[in-house]
C-alpha positions as CSV (number, residue, x, y, z in Angstrom):
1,X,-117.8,156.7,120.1
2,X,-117.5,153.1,120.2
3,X,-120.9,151.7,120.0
4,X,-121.5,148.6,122.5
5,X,-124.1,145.7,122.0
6,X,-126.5,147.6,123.9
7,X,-126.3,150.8,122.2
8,X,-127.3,151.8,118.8
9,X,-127.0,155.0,116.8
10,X,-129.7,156.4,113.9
11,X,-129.4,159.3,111.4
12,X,-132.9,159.9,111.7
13,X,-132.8,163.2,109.4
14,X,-130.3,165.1,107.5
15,X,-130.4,168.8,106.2
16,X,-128.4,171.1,104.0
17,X,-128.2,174.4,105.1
18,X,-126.5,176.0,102.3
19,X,-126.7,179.4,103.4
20,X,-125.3,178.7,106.5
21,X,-122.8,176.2,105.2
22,X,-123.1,173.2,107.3
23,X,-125.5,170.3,107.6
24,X,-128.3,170.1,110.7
25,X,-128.2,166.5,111.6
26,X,-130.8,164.8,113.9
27,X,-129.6,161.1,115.7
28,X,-131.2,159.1,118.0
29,X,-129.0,157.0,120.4
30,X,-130.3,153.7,122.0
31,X,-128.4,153.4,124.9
32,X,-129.5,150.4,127.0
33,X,-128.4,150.3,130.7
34,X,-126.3,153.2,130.3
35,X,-126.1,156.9,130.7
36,X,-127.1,160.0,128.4
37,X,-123.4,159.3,125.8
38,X,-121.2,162.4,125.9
39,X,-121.0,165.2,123.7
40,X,-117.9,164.5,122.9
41,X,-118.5,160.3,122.3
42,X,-121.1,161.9,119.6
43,X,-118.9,164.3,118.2
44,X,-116.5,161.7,117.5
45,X,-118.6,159.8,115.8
46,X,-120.8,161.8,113.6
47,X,-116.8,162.9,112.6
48,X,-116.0,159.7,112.1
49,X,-119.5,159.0,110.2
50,X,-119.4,162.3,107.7
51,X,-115.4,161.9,107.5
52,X,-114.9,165.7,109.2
53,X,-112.3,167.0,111.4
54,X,-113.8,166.5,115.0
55,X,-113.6,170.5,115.7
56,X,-116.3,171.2,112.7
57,X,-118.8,169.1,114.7
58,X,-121.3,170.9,117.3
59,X,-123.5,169.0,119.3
60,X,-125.9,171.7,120.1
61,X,-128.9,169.6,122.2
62,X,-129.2,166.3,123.8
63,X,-132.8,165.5,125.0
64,X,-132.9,162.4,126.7
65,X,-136.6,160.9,126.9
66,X,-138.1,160.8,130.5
67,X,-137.4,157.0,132.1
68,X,-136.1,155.7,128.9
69,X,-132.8,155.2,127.9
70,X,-133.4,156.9,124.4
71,X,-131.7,160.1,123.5
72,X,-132.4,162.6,120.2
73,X,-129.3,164.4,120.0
74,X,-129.1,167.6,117.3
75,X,-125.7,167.8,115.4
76,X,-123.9,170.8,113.7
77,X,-121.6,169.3,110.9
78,X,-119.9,172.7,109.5
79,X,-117.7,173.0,106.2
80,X,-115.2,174.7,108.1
81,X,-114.1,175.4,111.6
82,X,-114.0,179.5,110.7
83,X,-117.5,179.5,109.9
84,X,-118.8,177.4,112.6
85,X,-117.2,180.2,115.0
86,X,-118.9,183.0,113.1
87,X,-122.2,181.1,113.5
88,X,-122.5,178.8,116.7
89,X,-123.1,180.8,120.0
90,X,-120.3,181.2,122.7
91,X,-121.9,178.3,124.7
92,X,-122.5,175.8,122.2
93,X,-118.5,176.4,121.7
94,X,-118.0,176.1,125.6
95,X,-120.2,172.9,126.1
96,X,-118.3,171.0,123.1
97,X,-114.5,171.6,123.5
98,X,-114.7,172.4,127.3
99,X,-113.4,175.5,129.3
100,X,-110.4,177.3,128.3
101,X,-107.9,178.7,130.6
102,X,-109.6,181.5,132.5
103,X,-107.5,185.4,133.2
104,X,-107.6,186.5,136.3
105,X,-108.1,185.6,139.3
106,X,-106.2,184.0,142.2
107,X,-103.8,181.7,140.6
């Protein structure tokens, strides 16, 4: 995510979750005359940030506050990419790597 003059990124909390092997990581994104950033602008760079393969990082909620241009995004950072398949739902995997190829139907 390349970050702009006008828009600004926090780590506002960071937790361990050893059991589930991963760290739950809370950012809030200034993002001044602009849109709600991208899940996968935010991806890149918590990546980028925590020096992890891009596919190990789940953005899980972006909550963007009501007539302000302030976002608090929560991040899962996983060890690896097996375990985050064993743990994140089926939709958090959809919403972060985008539709795969669909069976059936009229093609």
């Amino acid at each position: 995510m390349s970050v702009a003059e006008n828009e600004a990124i926090r780590v506002i909390e960071v937790k361990e979750n050893p059991l589930l092997r991963r760290k739950e990581v809370k950012l809030r994104v200034d993002h001044f005359g602009k849109g709600t950033p991208r899940r996968n602008e935010i991806r890149e760079y918590v990546a980028k940030l925590y020096n992890v393969p891009v596919d190990v990082v789940f953005v899980v909620k972006i909550k963007t506050e009501y007539g302000m241009n302030i976002s608090t995004v929560t991040v899962h950072v996983y060890e690896s990419r097996e375990r985050a398949l064993e743990i994140e739902s089926e939709y958090i995997i959809i919403r972060n790597e985008g539709k795969k190829e669909e069976m059936g139907g009229n093609q």
